[in-house]
C-alpha positions as a Python dict, from the first residue, in 0.01 Angstrom:
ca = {
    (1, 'X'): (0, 0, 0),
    (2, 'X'): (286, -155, -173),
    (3, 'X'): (390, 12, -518),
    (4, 'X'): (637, -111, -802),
    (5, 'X'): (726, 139, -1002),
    (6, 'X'): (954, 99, -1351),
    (7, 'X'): (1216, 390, -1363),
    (8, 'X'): (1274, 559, -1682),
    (9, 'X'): (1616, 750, -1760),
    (10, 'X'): (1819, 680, -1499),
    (11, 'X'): (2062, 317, -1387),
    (12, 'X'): (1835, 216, -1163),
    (13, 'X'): (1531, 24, -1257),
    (14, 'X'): (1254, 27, -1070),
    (15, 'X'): (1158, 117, -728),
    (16, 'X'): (954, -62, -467),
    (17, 'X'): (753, 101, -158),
    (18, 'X'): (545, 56, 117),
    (19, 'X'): (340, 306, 244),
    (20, 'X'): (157, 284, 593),
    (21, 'X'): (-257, 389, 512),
    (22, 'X'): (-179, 742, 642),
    (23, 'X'): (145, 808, 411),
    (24, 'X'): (493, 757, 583),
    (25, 'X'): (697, 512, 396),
    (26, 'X'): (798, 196, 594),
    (27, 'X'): (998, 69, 327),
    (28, 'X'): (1221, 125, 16),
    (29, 'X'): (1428, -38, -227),
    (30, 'X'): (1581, 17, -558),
    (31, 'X'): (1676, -265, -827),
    (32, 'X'): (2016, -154, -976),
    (33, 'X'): (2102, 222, -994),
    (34, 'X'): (2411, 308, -741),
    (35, 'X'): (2427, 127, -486),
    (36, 'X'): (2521, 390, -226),
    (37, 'X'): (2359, 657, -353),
    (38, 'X'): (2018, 415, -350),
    (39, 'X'): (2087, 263, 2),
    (40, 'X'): (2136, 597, 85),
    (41, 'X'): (1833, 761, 13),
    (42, 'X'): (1617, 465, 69),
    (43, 'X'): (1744, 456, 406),
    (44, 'X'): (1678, 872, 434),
    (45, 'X'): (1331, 860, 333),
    (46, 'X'): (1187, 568, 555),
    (47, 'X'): (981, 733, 847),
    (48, 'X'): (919, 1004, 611),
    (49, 'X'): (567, 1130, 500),
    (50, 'X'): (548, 1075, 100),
    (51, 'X'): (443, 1437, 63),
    (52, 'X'): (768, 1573, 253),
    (53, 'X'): (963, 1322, 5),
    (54, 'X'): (772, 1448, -310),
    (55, 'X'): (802, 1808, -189),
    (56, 'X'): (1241, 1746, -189),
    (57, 'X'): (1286, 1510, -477),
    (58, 'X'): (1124, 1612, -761),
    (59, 'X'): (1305, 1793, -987),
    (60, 'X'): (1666, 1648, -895),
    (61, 'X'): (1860, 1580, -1193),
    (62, 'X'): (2130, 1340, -1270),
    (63, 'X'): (2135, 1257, -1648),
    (64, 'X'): (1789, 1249, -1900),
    (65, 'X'): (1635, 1510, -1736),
    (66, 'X'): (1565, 1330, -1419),
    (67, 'X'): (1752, 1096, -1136),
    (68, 'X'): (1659, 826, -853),
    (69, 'X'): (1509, 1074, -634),
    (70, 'X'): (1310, 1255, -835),
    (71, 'X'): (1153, 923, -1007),
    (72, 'X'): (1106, 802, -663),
    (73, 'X'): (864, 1123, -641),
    (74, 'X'): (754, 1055, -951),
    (75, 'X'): (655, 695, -803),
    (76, 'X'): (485, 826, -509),
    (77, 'X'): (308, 1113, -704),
    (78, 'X'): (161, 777, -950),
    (79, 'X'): (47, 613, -605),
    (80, 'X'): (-133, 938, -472),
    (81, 'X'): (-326, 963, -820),
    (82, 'X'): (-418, 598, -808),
}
């Protein structure tokens, strides 16, 4: 499943995934945001199950009441509902 998701409140703006059929991410990517800080936890969350990522990201906070990681939960949360 591949999933583009449109950030809101933070420097990055959206978020692109790939998720195998039973839930790891193979791949992610962030368009604009920090580039370290976006490599970085792109990089940390590939292999992962998206439950394990939800389960550590949401909630972070950078500015607006929200930050990369926890709109990349936010993102995979959207894709689970789907």
């Amino acid at each position: 499943m591949e999933i583009s998701y449109k950030t809101r409140g933070t420097c990055s703006r959206s978020i692109h995934i790939t998720l195998s059929d039973d839930g790891v991410i193979e791949s992610c990517s962030f368009e604009g945001g920090c580039p370290g800080n976006t490599q970085g936890v792109a990089a940390l969350v590939r292999g992962m199950k998206a439950e394990e990522v939800i389960a550590r990201c949401q909630g972070i906070q950078c500015r607006n009441g929200t930050s990369c990681p926890d709109q990349l939960a936010r993102a995979l949360r959207t894709a689970r509902e789907a």
